[in-house]
Every structure is written in structure tokens, then in C-alpha cells.
N, C-alpha and C positions, 0 to 999 in steps of 0.2 A: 610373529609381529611384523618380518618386515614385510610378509608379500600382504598383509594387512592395511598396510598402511597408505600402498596403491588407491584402496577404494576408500578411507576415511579420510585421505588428504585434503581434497575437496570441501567435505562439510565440516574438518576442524580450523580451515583458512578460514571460510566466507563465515563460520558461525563464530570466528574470532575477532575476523573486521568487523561482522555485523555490531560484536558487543563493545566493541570498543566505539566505535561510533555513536551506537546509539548511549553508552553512558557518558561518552565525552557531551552530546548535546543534552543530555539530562540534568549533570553538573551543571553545564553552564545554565538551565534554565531555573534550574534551583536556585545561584547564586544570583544572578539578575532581579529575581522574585526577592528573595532574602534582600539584597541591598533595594528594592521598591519598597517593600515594609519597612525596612528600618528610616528610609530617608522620609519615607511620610509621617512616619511615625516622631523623625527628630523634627521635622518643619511644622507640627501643632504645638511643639512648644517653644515657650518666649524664647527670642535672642540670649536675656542675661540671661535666663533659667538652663541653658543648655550648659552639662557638663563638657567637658574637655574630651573622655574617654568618647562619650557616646560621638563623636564628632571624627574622633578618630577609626573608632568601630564601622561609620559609613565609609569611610574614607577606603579603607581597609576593605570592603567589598567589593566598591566599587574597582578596585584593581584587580581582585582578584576576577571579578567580572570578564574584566577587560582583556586580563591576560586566559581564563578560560578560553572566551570569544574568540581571539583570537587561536589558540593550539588547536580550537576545534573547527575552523574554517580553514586552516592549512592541514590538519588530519585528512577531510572528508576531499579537499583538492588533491592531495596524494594517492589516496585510493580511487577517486575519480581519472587519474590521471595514469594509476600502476593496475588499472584493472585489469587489461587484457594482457600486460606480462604476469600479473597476477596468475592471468587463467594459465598463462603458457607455462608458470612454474608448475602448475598441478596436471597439466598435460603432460610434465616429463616426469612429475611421479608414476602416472600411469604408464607410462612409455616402459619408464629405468623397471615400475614390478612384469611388465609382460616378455622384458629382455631378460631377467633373470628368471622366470619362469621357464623360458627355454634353455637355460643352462644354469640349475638349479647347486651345481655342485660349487659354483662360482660363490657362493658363501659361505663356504668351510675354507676358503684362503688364507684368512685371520686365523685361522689352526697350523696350517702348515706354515706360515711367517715367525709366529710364534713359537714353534718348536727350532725354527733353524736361526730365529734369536734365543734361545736356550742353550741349543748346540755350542754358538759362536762363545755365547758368558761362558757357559763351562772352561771351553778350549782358552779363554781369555786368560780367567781367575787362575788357570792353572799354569800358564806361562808367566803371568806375576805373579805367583809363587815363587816360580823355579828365578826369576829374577831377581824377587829380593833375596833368593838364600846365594845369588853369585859369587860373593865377593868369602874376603877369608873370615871366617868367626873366631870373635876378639870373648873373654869374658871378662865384664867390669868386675873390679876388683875387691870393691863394696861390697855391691848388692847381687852379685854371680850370675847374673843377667845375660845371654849371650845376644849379641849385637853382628852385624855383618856392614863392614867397609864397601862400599859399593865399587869393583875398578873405572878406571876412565871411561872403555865403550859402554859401562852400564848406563852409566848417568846418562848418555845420550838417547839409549833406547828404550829409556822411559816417556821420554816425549813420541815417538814413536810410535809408540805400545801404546798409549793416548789416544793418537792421532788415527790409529788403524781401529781403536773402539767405536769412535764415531762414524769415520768411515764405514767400516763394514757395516753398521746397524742403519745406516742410512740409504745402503747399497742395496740391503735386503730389503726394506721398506719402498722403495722404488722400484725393484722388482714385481714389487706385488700389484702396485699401482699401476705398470707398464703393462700387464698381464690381463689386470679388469680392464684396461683402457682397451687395449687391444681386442681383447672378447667384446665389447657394448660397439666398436667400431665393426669386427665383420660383421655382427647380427646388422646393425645398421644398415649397413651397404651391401646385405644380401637380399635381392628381391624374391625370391623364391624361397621363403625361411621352410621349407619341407626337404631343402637340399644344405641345411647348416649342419653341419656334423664337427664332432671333436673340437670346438673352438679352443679349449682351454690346454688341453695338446700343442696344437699348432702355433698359438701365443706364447708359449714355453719358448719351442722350437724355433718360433722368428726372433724373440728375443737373446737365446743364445747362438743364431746365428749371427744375427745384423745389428743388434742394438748394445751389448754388452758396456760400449765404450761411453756409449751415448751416457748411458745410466750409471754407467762410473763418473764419469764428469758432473753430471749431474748430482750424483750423492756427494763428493770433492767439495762443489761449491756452498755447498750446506755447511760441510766441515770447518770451514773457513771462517765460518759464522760463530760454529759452536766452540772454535778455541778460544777464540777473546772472552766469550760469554763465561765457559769455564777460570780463564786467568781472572777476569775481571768477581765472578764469584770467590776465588781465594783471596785475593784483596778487599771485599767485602768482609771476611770472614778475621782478616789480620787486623782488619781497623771496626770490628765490630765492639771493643770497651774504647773507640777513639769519642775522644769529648766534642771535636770537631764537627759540629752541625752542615757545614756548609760539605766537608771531606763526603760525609755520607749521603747528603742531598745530591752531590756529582755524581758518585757512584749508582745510588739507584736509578738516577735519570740515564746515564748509560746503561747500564740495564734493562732498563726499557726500551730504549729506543735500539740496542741490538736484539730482544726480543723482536721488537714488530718488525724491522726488517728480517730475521729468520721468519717471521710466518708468511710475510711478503714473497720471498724468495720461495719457499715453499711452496707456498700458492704457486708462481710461476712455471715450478717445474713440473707439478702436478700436469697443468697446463700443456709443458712444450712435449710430457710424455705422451701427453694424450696425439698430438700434430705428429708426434712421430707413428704413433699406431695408424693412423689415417696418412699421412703423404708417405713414409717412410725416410724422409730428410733427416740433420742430423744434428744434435742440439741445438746449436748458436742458429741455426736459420730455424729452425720448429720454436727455440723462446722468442724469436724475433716474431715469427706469424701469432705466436698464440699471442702477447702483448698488441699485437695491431688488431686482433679480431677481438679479445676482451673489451678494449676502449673505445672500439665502436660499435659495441653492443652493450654499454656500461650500465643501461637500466635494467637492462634482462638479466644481467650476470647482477645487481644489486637486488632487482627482486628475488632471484635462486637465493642468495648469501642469507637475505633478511628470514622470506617465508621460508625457504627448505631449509634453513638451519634452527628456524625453530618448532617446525615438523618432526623433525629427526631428533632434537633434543625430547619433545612431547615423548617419541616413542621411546627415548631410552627410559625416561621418567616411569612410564607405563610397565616396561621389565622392570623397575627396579619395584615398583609398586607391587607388582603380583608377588617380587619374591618375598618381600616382605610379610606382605598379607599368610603366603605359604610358610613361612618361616613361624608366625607368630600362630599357624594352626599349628605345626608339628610340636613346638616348643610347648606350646599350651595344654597341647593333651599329655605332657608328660608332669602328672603332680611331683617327681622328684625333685624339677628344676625350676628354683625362684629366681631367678634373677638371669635373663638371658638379653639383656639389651646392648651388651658388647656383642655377641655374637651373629645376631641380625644386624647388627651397623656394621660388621666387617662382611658380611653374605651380600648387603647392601651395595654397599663400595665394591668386592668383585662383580658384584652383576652390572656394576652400570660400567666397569673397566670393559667386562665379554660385550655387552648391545655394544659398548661403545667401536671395540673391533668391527663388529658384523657389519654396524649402522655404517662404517668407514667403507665398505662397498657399494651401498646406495646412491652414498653421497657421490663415489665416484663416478658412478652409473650417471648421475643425471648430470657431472661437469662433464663427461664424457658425451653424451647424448646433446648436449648443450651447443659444445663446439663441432659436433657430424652436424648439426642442422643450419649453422653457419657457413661452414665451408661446403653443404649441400647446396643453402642459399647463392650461396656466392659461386659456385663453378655451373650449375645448373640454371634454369629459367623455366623449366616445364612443357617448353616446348617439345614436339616432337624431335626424336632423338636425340635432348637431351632432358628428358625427365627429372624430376627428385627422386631420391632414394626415399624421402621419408615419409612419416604415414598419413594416410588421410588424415586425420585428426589435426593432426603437425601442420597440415596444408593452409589451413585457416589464420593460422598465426602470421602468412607471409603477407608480399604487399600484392602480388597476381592472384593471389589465392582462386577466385573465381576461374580465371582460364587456365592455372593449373590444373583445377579439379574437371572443367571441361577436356581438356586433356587424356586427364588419367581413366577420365570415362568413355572416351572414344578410344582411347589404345583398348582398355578394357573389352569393348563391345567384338573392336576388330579382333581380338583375342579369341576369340569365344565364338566369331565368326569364324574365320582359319581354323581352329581346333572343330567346328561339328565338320566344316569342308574334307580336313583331312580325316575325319571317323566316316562321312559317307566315302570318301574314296578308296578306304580301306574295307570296306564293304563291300562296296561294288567289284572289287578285285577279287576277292574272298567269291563271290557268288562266278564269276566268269570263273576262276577255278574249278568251283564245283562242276558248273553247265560243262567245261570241255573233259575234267572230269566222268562225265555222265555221258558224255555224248560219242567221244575215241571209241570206248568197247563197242557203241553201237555200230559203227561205221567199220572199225578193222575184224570183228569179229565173224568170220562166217558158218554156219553150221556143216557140217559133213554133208549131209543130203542135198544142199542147196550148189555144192562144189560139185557131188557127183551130176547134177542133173545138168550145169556148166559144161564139164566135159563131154557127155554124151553129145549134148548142143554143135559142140565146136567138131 
């Protein structure tokens, strides 16, 4: 399904806009017609004869008229106006499926993330055990219950022990992200993709040489986020029978608003990991560039957001759909089992948890490819010696587009020129070989009779 999704991206955008469009002006012409019938229909009869309702009934279309009319002349301006970031977002679906295509293994990452979150809960849950039994065990004298005093350093190294849960699951998390980012960055800025080797290797390896620290701070500041969110959910939960309407309207409003700033900040790092894989700079200046290049390219990163995120929802939808459908064959052919619709609603729910891992490489794939074609944009010009890294396709999206491509087609020609130059050179060499090959024995070789007849001579 995902390297699928490359070639159906295309026709499920434009046949999405298409139908929204065309039902948004259908609507409106329906309602238009509807309030033209009704109002002609109220204006044949008398003044006093006219009910109240029926008066209200035009009234009542002709707004809704109005306000149709209008959603659908800012709709059709929108798409008229996002269509060719439109097309550029389905250009990097095709990009993100031809870059994973060359490193194919780069989508079992969500396997290996997930198992060294597994590892880390294990290692966790079993040091808060050994935590809570620290202290000396008391038995109540009632109920025989045994109970355990916590000493003084315990009680601190439960915040701690907290602290390093989020942490580390946010550390690993951005590992992974540092990893795809880095792989979609060298495929990018390799021009010669027949000489890309080992990428996923080597992003390993640059990451625990150079970047460790980077993506430590980086996960850090996450953490940061997610303590209050955590404190502020147990006060939620202590004042959850409070009669307080207003207590609980505060709380969930901070709630939310420390929500969107964790996915805000999230976003960003996402982001400054990706500058780090292409400049190699080091947090605070990579979130600094990735913030100045998202906001002035804010339509193209809104169209990515809008169409690719509901691209890639579509295809978890479609996993979750086959498994079901597969689910309800197996289940079906089995006449012993009546009743199986908990157990395809929980098949359901893991399957759309798995796309949704996978689908998390795509998406980074094309935030990744997003920003190489930005900072391509921006250090390049097309000119000779200094060309774009990105692909033809990508070319058209710029604003030189035309004498790029001019460009890349005379580098091309002279390419291809220099290369048959040096295949006849190396021929011609090859052959002057052979000839003096060929022609030494003739000239040093002499036969015995021709020597002896030399010497009698002399």
C-alpha cells in the first residue's frame, strides 16, 4: 500500500477536488432554484393570504443560498489559487515512493523503534518495581495487607524515573526520524543514484557519531512539555467529582492548549532534524533555519499538511479496510463462531496503529524532501556549476524553471559528448596497441637464412 500510493495520489487529489467542487456548485444551484420556486410560488398569492411560515421558508433559502454562493466561490478560488502547490504535493508523493524504492528496507524502521520501545517498558516497569518494594515492609494490623514506607531518596527518584520515561521514548522516537531524514537527504543530493549505497548504515553511523546530543536536547524539550501535561492530567483526575464548572472549563482549556503546543514543537523538531541531516549544524541554529524556511514557504508546507495528510489517512483507511474485509472472510467460514465483531474491531484498531507506524515514514519522506528542495532552491540557481540536486520533474515547480531545464539539458548533451570522446579515445589507444603490437615482431624478428646470407655479404 505505500509504494501504491505514489501512483494513486494523483487521481484520489484531483478526483477529490474535482467532487467537491463540482457538488459544492450543484448545491448551490439546487438551492438557488429551490428558493426561485418557492419565491414565485409565494409572490401568486395575496399579501393577506400569505402564512407566516411560508415567508419564513423563503427567507430561510435564500440564506442558505447566499451562504452556499458564497463557501463555493472561495472553494473554487482556493483550488484555483493552491493548484500548482497542489500538483507540487503529488510530485513529492512520487519523489518520497521512487526514494524509498531505492531503500526499501527503510520501512521496517517502525519495527525496530518498536521493539527498542518494548525493550526500554520492560527495563522501566521492572525498576519501578524494585522501587516501590525499597523501602521497609510494614503489615497493617487489620487487614494483614503489607505496605512498603518509601525512604527519603526514594520519593525523589520517582520524579526521575518519570522524567527519564518520557525522555528516553522521545529520544528513540527522534532517532528514527533523524535516520529517515538523513536516508531521503543523501538519496536527494546524490546525483548519480547508481553510486548510493548503504544509506541506512551510514545514517546510523552519522547519527551516533555527530548528532547524539542534538537529539537528545531535542527529545529534552518535548519532555518539558509532557511533565505539566502529565501534572495537569492528575489534577484533572483529583478534581474529576469537583462541582466546579468553571475548575474543570480551566483545566481542560490548559489541556489543550499544552496539547497543540507539544504537537507544534514536535512539528518543529521534526523539522530542525531534518536541517541537521542536510547542513549538519546543531539544534538551535537547524530549528532557527527550519522556522525561517517553513514561513516562507507557508502555502506549500499548508498544502503538504492539508492534501498529504489526508492522502495517507485515505491509505491507512484502505489497510484497515482489507483487514477487515480478510477478517470477516476467515471468521465467516468458520460456522462454530457467532459472534466475532469484538474481535475484528480490535484487528481493526491494531491495523490502523501498524499503516499508521509505516505511513509515519512516508510522511517523513515527503517533510524531508520538502525541505532538500528549499534549501536546493535557495543555495542553487541552475546555473552552470551550480546546478539543482533535484529532479526534473521537481524543476518545474521553481521560478527559472525554463533555464534550469535548459541547463540541465546542455550539461546533459556535453555529458554524453565527453563520455563517446573518451570511448573513442580509448579505442583509438586500444588499436595503436594492437598495430605496434603487430608490427615490433615484424621488424625485430629476423629469420636464420636471411642473417646467414647478411654475413657472407659483409
Amino acid at each position: 500500500m505505500v509504494f501504491l500510493i505514489r501512483f494513486v495520489a494523483s487521481i484520489v487529489v484531483w478526483l477529490i477536488l474535482a467532487l467537491s467542487a463540482g457538488g459544492s456548485i450543484a448545491a448551490t444551484v439546487v438551492l438557488w432554484w429551490n428558493y426561485g420556486k418557492r419565491k414565485s410560488a409565494l409572490d401568486q398569492i395575496p399579501e393577506e393570504e400569505q402564512v407566516q411560515s411560508q415567508q419564513q421558508n423563503v427567507t430561510a433559502f435564500l440564506v442558505y443560498s447566499i451562504i452556499a454562493s458564497v463557501f463555493t466561490i472561495i472553494l473554487l478560488l482556493i483550488i484555483i489559487v493552491m493548484r500548482k502547490r497542489i500538483a507540487f504535493t503529488i510530485e513529492l508523493f512520487h519523489q518520497a515512493g521512487k526514494a524509498l524504492s531505492h531503500m526499501p528496507l527503510l520501512l521496517i524502521q517502525p519495527l525496530w523503534t518498536f521493539i527498542m520501545l518494548i525493550l526500554f517498558m520492560a527495563y522501566w516497569c521492572v525498576v519501578l518495581v524494585h522501587m516501590s518494594t525499597a523501602g521497609k515492609p510494614k503489615v497493617h494490623p487489620v487487614t494483614g495487607f503489607v505496605s512498603y514506607e518509601d525512604p527519603e531518596p526514594v520519593k525523589y527518584f520517582w520524579w526521575y524515573h518519570l522524567v527519564g520515561l518520557f525522555w528516553t521514548c522521545e529520544f528513540i522516537l527522534a532517532c528514527q526520524q533523524f535516520v529517515v531524514a538523513s536516508c531521503i537527504t543523501e538519496w536527494y543530493f546524490t546525483r548519480d543514484k547508481q553510486y548510493f549505497r548503504s544509506p541506512i548504515l551510514k545514517s546510523v553511523g552519522r547519527l551516533i557519531s555527530y548528532h547524539l546530543g542534538s537529539i537528545v536536547l531535542g527529545a529534552f524539550i518535548i519532555t518539558l512539555v509532557k511533565i505539566p501535561r502529565a501534572i495537569l492530567a492528575y489534577i484533572q483526575l483529583k478534581f474529576k467529582d469537583s462541582t466546579s464548572t468553571c475548575v474543570q472549563w480551566m483545566l481542560k482549556c490548559l489541556s489543550c492548549c499544552l496539547w497543540c503546543f507539544e504537537k507544534c514543537l514536535k512539528y518543529l523538531n521534526e523539522n530542525a532534524y531534518i536541517i541537521i541531516a542536510i547542513e549538519g549544524s546543531n539544534f538551535c541554529s537547524s530549528a532557527q533555519r527550519a522556522f525561517i524556511t517553513l514561513v516562507s514557504n507557508a502555502l506549500r508546507v499548508a498544502a503538504i499538511n492539508c492534501v498529504g495528510d489526508f492522502v495517507l489517512f485515505l491509505g491507512k483507511l484502505a489497510v484497515v479496510t482489507i483487514t477487515a474485509f480478510i477478517g470477516l472472510a476467515i471468521f465467516g467460514s468458520h460456522t462454530s463462531v457467532n459472534y466475532y465483531a469484538v474481535p475484528i474491531l480490535l484487528v481493526c484498531v491494531f491495523a490502523f496503529i501498524i499503516s499508521h507506524g509505516f505511513f509515519s515514514i512516508y510522511e517523513m519522506s515527503i517533510d524531508t524532501l520538502l525541505l532538500c528542495f528549499c534549501e536546493d532552491a535557495r543555495v542553487n540557481d541552475g546555473s552552470p556549476g551550480k546546478e539543482y540536486f533535484m529532479d526534473r520533474d521537481l524543476m518545474e515547480f521553481i521560478s527559472n524553471s525554463s533555464d534550469a531545464l535548459d541547463n540541465l539539458d546542455r550539461k546533459r548533451r556535453s555529458d554524453r559528448v565527453i563520455a563517446s570522446n573518451d570511448v573513442e579515445l580509448d579505442q583509438a589507444d586500444d588499436r595503436d596497441v594492437i598495430i605496434e603490437g603487430a608490427v615490433a615482431p615484424a621488424v625485430e624478428v629476423v629469420s636464420p637464412r636471411e642473417a646467414n646470407h647478411e654475413e657472407i655479404e659483409a
